[in-house]
N, C-alpha and C positions, 0 to 999 in steps of 0.2 A: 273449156274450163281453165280459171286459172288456179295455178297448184302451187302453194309454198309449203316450204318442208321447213320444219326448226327443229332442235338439237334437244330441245328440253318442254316440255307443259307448262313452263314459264314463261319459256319462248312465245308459243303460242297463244299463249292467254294475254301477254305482254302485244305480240302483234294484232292480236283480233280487236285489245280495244283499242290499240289506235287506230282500227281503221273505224271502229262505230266512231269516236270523239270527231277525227277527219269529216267522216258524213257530217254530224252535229254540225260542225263549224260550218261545213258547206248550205246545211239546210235546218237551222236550229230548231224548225217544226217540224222535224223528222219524224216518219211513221216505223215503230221497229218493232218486230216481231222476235219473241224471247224464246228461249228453250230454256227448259229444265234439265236437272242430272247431274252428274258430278263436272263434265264437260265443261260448262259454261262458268263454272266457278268461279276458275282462276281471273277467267275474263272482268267478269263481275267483281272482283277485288280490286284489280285492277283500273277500271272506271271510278268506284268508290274513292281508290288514293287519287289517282287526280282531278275529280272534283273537290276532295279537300284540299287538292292544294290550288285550287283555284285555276284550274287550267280547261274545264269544260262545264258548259249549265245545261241543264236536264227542264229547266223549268217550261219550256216548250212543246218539251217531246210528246207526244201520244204512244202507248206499248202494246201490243195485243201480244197475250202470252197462247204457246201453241195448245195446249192442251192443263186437264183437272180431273183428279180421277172422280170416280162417281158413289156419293156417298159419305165424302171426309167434307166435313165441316171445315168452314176458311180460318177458323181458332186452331183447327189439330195443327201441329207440330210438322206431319208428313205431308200436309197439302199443301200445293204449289200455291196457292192465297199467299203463306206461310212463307216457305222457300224464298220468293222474290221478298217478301218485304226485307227478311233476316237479312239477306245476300245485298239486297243492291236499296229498294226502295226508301225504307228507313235513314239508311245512309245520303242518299242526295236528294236536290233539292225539285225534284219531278212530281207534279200535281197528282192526288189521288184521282182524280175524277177523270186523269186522262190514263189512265192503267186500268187497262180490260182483260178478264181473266173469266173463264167459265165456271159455271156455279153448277158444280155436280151435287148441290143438294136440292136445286127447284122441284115443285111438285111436278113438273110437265118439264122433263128434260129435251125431249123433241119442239117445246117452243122455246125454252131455253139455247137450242141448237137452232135454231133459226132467229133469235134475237142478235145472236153472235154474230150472224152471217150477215144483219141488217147494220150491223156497228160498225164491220167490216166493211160493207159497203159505202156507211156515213163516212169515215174519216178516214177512208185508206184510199185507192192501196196502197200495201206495205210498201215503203221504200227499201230496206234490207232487212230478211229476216235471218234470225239465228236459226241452226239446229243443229243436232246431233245424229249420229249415225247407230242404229242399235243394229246389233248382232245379224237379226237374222233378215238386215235391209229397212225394220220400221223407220219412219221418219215423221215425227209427231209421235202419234200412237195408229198412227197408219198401217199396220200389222199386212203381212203377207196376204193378199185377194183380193184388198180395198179397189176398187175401183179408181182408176185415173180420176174421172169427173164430178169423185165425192167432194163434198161439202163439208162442213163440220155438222160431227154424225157423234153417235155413240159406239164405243166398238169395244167388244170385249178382248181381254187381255188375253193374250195366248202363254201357255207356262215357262215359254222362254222367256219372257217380258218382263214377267212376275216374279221370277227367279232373280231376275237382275236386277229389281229392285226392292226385291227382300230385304238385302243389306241395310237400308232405310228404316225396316221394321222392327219391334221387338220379338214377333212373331209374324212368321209364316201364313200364320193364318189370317193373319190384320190386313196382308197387302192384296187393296181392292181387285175385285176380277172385274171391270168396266171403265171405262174413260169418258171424258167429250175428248173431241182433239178437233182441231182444225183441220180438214179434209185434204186431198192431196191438191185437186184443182184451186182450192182456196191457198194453199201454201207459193204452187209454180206462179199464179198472180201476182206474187212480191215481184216490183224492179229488180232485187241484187236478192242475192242468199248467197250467206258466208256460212258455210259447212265446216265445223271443227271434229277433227279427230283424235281420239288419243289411244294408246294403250295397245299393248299385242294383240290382244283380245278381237279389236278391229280390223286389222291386216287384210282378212276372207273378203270380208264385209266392203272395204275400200276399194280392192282387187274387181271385186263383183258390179261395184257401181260406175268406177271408169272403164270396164271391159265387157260386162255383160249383157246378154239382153235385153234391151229393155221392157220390162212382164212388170204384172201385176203381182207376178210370185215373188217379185223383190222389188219392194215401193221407188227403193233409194233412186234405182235404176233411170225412172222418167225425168229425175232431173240433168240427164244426157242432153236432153232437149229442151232446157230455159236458155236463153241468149245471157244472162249472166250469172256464174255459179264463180265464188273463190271458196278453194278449197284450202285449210290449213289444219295441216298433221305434224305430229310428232314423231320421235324418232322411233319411240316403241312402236309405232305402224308401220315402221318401213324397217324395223330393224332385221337382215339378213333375207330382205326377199325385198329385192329393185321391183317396185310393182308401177314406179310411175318409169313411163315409156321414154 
């Protein structure tokens, strides 16, 4: 794995998208795989400013986003439909029809999960996907027991997961208990994954995926074994505990 450390979440969100624009420029039909969360944000601002200022084009690209929770309409405010267009999609100049995002209101979510796998199949695979790191190991909504060789499945939220994303909500009781997500064998398939970390809150969680077992009790874990992972954390990760060797 390779590890870069920055000083600040600006840093990091600064470094990450130049390495997506980098890719672009290398492959302007780039296949990229998106996360959600507060994570990815800064990143996402970031790509925004410098397509207006004309220094990168999206109009190429193809995006598979990781995960949709199940039940929120692509109009709510809280669903990732939502999320990307706000953050990034709206803002540049990347074709609707090549932004694929799961539809957690189909009648048949199980054929819904397997259209996704077929899309993925059409136009990937991924060349670098995003993600995030949650607390307790998820990666996607890949929650603790998922099996390695899942697929994109439905998975129900565990109340660590839900809790962390309450904050989103105006109520507790709004924040869905189900997902689709992109499975874990469907995600280790990308070429590259750029893992972004932020915040003290991660520290355990980071510790556990460069040092741990690799178990299905901690998803983050199997990505020990993709031939390429760039990892970039901030200071609040490492702040008073050297956890990179």
């Amino acid at each position: 794995m390779d590890i870069i450390t920055t000083f600040t979440y600006e840093d990091l969100s600064r470094i990450a998208a130049k390495h997506v624009m980098d890719k672009i420029r290398q492959n302007p039909k780039l296949v990229i795989g998106l996360a959600t969360g507060s994570t990815p944000t800064g990143m996402y601002q970031f790509l925004v400013e410098e397509y207006q200022n004309n220094k990168v084009d999206f109009n190429q690209i193809t995006t598979f986003n990781l995960d949709e929770y199940v039940g929120i309409d692509k109009q709510n405010p809280n669903s990732y439909f939502s999320f990307m267009k706000n953050k990034l999609f709206k803002h540049i100049n990347v074709r609707p029809e090549q932004t694929f995002i799961p539809d957690g209101t189909k009648p048949s979510l199980e054929k819904e999960c397997l259209h996704y796998e077929q899309l993925l199949g059409k136009f990937g695979p991924v060349d670098i996907q995003i993600l995030g790191l949650g607390e307790n190991g998820h990666i996607g909504f890949n929650e603790p027991g998922t099996s390695f060789k899942s697929r994109t499945h439905i998975v129900e939220l565990t109340p660590s997961t839900r809790n962390a994303n309450a904050r989103f909500f105006q109520n507790d009781l709004d924040v869905p208990t189900h997902a689709i997500t992109m499975g874990i064998q469907s995600i280790m398939e990308a070429k590259e994954i750029l893992l972004l970390v932020s915040g003290e809150n991660k520290k355990k969680a980071l510790h556990q995926l460069l040092y741990g077992e690799i178990s299905e009790s901690f998803p983050a874990t199997i990505l020990q074994n993709h031939p390429c992972v760039k990892i970039i954390a901030d200071n609040e990760v490492l702040h008073n505990n050297s956890i990179i060797a």
